[in-house]
N, C-alpha and C positions, 0 to 999 in steps of 0.2 A: 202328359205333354206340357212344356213350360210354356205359357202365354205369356207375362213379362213381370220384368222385376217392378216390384215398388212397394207402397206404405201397407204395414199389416192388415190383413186381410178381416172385413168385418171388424174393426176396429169400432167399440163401442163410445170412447167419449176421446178427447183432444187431450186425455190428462199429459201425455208425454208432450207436448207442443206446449201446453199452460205451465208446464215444470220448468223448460227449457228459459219460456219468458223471467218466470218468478224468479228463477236463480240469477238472469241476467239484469233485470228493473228494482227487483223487490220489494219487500210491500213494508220500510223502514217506518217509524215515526214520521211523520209529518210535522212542515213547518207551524211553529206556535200561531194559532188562529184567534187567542182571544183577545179579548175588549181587555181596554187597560183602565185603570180609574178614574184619569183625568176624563177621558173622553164621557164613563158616566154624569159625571157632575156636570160636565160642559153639558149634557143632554137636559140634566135638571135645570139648567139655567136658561135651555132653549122653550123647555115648558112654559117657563114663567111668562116669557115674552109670546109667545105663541102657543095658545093651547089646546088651539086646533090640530098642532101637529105630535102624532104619537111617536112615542119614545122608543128605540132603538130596542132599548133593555129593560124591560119590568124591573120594579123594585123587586121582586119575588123570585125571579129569575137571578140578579145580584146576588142575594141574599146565598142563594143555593149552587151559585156558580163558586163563587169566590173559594169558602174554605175547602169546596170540594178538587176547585184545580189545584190547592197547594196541596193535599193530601196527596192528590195521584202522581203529582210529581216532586213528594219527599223523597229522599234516599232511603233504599229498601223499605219501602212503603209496599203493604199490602191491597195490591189494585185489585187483586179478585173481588174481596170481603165487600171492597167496593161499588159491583157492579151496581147491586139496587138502587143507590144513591143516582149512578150516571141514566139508569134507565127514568129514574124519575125527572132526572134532569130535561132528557129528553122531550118528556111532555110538556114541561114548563116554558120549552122552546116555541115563541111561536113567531117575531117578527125574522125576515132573513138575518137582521146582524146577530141575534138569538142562535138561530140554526147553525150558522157557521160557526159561530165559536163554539155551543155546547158539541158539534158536530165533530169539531178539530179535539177536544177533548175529549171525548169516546171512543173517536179511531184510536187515537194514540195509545190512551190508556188498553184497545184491545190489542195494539199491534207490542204491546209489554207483555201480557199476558197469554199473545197466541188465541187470544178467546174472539173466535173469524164472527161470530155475529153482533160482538161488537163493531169491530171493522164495519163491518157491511152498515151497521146501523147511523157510524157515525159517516162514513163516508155516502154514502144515500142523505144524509142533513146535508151535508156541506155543497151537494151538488145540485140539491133541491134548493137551496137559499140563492143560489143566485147571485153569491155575491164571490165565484171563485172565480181569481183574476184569467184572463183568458190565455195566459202562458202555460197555466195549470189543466185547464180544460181537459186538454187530450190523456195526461197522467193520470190525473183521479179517476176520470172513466175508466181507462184501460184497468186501474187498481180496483175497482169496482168490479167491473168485468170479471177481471180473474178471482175476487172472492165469492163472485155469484157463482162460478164457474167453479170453482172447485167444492161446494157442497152438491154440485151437480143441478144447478139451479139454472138451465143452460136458455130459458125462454128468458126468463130475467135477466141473463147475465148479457142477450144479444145486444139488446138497446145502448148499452154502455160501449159496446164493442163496437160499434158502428159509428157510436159518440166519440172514440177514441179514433180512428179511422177518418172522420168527419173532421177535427181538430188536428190531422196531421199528426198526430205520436207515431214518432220513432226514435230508437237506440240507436248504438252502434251497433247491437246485434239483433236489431228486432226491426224488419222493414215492415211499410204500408203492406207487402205482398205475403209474409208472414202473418198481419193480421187478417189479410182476408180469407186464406186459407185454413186461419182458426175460426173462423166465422164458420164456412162450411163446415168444418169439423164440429161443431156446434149445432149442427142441424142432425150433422151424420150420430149422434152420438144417442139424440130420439128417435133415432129411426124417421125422420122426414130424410128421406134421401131425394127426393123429388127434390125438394125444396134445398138441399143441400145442392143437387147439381146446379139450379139454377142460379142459385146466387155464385156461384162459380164461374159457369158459363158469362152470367155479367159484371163480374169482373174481369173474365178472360177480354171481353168487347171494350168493355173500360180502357183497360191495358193496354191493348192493341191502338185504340181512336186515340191515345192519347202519346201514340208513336212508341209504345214502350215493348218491349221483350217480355213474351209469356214463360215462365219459368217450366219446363216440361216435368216437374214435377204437380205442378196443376192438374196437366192429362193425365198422370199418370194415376194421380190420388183419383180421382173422378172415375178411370175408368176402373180402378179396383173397385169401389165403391156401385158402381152402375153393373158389372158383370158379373160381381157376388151375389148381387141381389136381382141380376136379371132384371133391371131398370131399361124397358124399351118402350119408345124408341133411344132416348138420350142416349145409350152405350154407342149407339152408332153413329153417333152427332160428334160425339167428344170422339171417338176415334178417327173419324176421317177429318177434323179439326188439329189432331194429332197430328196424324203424318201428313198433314198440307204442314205446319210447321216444322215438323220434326221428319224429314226423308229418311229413311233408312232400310236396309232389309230388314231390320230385328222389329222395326217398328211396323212396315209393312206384312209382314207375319204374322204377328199378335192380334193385328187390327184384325187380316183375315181369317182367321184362328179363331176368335172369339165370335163370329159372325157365323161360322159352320158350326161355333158349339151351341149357341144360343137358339138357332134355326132348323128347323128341319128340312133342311134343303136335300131333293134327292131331283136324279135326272137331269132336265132342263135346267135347273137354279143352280147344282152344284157346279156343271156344266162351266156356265158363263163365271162362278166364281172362282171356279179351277182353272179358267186359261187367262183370269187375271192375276192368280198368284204364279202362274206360270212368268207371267212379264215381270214381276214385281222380284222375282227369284225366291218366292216363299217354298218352294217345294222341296222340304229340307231332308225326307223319308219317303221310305220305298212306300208306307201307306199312301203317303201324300199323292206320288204317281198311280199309284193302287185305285184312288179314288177318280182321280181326273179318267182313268182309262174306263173305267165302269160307266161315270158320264156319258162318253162321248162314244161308248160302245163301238168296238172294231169293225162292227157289219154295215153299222150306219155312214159313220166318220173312219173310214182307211187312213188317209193319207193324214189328220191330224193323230189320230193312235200310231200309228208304226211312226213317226218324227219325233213324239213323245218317248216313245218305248226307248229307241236308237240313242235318244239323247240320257234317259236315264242309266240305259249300258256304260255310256260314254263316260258320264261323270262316276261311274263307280256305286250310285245311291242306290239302283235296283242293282240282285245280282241274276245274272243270267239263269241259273239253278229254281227261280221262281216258277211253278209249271204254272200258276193263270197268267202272269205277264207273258211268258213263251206262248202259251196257246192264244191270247190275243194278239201278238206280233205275226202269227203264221196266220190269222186269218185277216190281219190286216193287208199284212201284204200278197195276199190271196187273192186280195177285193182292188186294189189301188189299181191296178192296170186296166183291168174294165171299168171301175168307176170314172178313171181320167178319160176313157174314151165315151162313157156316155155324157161327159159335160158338152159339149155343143147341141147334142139334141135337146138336153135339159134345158141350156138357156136358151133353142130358139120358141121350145114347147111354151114357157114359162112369160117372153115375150109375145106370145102371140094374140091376139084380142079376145077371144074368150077364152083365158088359161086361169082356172079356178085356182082356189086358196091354196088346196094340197100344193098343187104343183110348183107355183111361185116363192111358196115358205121353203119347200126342199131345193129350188136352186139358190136361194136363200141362203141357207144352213152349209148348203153344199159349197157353194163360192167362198163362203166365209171360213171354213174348215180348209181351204185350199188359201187363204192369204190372197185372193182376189177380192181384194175389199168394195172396189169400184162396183164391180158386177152385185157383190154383196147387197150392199149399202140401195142399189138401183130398185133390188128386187124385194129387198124389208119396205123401202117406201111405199111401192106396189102394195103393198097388201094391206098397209092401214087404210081401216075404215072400211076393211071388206068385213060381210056378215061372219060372225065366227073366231076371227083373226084374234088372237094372244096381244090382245096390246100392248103389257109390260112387256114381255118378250119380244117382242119384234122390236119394240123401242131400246131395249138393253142393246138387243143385238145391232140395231142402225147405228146405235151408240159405240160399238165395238169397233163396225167397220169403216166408219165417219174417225175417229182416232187412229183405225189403221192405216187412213189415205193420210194424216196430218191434219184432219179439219177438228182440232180440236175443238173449237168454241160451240159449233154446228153438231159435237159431239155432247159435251157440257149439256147444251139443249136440248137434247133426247133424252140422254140420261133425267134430267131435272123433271119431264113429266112423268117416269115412273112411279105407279103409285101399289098399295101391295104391299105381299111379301117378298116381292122384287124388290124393294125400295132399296135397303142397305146394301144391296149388290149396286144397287146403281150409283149410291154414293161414292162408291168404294171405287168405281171406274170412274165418274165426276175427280175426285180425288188427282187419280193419275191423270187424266185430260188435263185434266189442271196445272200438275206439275208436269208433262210435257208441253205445253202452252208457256210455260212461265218456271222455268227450274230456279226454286227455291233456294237461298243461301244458307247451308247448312248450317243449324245454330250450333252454339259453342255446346260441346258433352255437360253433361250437369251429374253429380252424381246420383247414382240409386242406391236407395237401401238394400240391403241384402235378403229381405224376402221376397220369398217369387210364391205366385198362385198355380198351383196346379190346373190345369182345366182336366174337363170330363175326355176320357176319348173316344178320339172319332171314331164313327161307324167304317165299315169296309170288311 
């Protein structure tokens, strides 16, 4: 069964996202960092007069800087042979305006040679000196970033990433929302998926507070990533977060799709999440119908099984040739005449002052399986906080028929106290309350990649 399209499944590091960057920023030579002559001399001359204050540049440091920057940038000059020189230089570094220039002259020299730990080494001086103008801030980080990040050095490489995030860097081709999506991908890539959804999720909050458009490729990475790995509860956060943004059948399907794969919902749970894919129009296969009719079993519930059954003739999805759906339509509508004639004894039994659990919960069930939601909704109240009483359930279902009369918000509010392995059913109805309370402006399509995840299939 397709659950939905998006980013490679189990995807272990961001290389594809940090390639994409590298090709558009690149990781070129750097502008010349170092100390020029004059300014040494002008530092010896500040000695003289003041000799409390230390010198920018060690005599020693001079000494070791100078013929080794003209060596690394002669023509066809041998920078490898050079490295030991720049590593030594390295240590010789120690005030920031030290750091920065031997700093500038080690990246360079590796970004000649390809040789990434130089990079890394010189660009980590120049960010550690303190003395990079703050127009740079964001680029060096983000160049940082990506060298940590492509040895796979992905704990080290975050800091830089979020310094580059922090600093405002962006391209033409590389937004704030691209890098924070590589951020996540940088958590997802050690296996902290926890930790990867949540830096997601706040930046989804970021996003949003600050009036902005969440790109539905966000959900989409998040919930391949949360449903692979069967990360719960977040799969069900990030989905109904989902389609509160993003409305759709395709997305309303997935969401519930992945909710009956994840769950072992049978009976009663499958129940209440099969007659919300029913409203949602996820019921895309005759299992789909297959499933909801087993739920709501033809002996108990007639009149919602034979309406079901009728309507999946109708649209063509079951075909008539099926002998379990034909033998729960004949028993359905076996049962619907006498069952519609005992609803008034039902609700006055069930209204009466000492009308126990059973009896209240079945005109309950009963009312609500008939789309009398009023009477529904009267009789689930009734029974909370009786001894024994299903509280998730009675509250899904108040939930159910409090949205059937239009009281969304009163709905909202039922739902939000379930607690359980009800819970994700109950988001999933919160959801829809929600978008019949407040229909959402469908956002603009965005594309998907062209992988899709298989899910396991359903039982039936």
């Amino acid at each position: 069964m397709r659950i939905f399209n998006t980013g490679s499944a189990r995807k272990k590091t961001g290389s594809h996202f940090a390639l994409a960057i590298a090709l558009a920023t690149g990781t070129a030579v750097i502008g010349s960092t170092a100390f020029a002559d004059t300014a040494y001399a002008q530092d010896k001359k500040k000695k003289k007069k003041k000799k409390e204050e230390k010198a920018q540049y060690s005599e020693e440091f001079v000494a070791a800087y100078q013929p080794l920057n003209t060596s690394v940038n002669e023509e066809g000059a041998d920078v490898a042979a050079l490295k030991p020189q720049l590593v030594s230089l390295a240590s010789l570094s120690v005030s920031p305006d030290e750091k920065i220039a031997a700093g500038g002259l080690i990246y360079n020299a590796g970004a000649k040679t390809s040789d990434r730990s130089l990079q890394i080494q010189g660009m980590e001086m120049m960010l550690a000196s303190g003395k990079v103008e703050a127009a740079n801030l964001g680029r060096f980080n983000f160049i940082a970033y990506q060298l940590k990040n492509a040895e796979s050095q992905f704990a080290e490489a975050r800091p830089y990433l979020q310094a580059a995030i922090d600093n405002n860097f962006t391209t033409d081709t590389v937004t704030k929302a691209d890098l924070q999506i590589a951020m996540a991908e940088s958590f997802f890539s050690e296996e902290l998926y926890r930790e990867g959804l949540s830096y997601l999720d706040n930046a989804i909050a970021s996003t949003k507070a600050a009036g902005g458009a969440v790109n539905e490729q966000w959900y989409r990475r998040g919930l391949t990533v949360a449903y692979n790995n069967e990360i719960v509860p977040e799969v069900y956060d990030i989905a109904t977060a989902w389609i509160a943004d993003y409305p759709s059948e395709t997305s309303w399907r997935d969401a519930i799709n992945l909710t009956r794969n994840l769950s072992d919902y049978q009976g009663a749970e499958m129940l209440d999440l099969m007659r919300l894919g029913h409203k949602v129009k996820s019921l895309q296969n005759k299992q789909d119908y297959i499933e909801y009719i087993e739920a709501a079993d033809a002996r108990l519930l007639p009149k919602e099984v034979s309406d079901l059954i009728e309507e999946g003739y109708a649209s063509g999805v079951v075909s008539r040739d099926d002998i379990y759906v034909a033998d729960s339509l004949k028993v359905a509508k076996g049962r619907v005449a006498s069952d519609r004639s005992d609803l008034p004894a039902l609700e006055r039994d069930a209204r009466a002052a000492g009308a126990g659990l059973r009896t209240i919960k079945a005109a309950g069930d009963t009312f609500l399986s008939y789309g009398e939601h009023a009477k529904a909704a009267e009789f689930f109240q009734k029974t909370l906080g009786m001894p024994g009483v299903d509280t998730a359930e009675t509250l899904t279902r108040l939930g159910i028929a409090q949205a059937g009369m239009g009281q969304y918000d009163a709905a909202k509010e039922s739902f939000a106290k379930v607690e359980g392995p009800r819970k994700p059913i109950a988001q999933l109805w919160a959801a829809y309350a929600g978008q019949k309370s407040s229909p959402a402006v469908p956002a603009a399509a965005t594309a998907a990649p062209a992988d899709t995840i298989e899910a396991p299939a359903t039982g039936g």
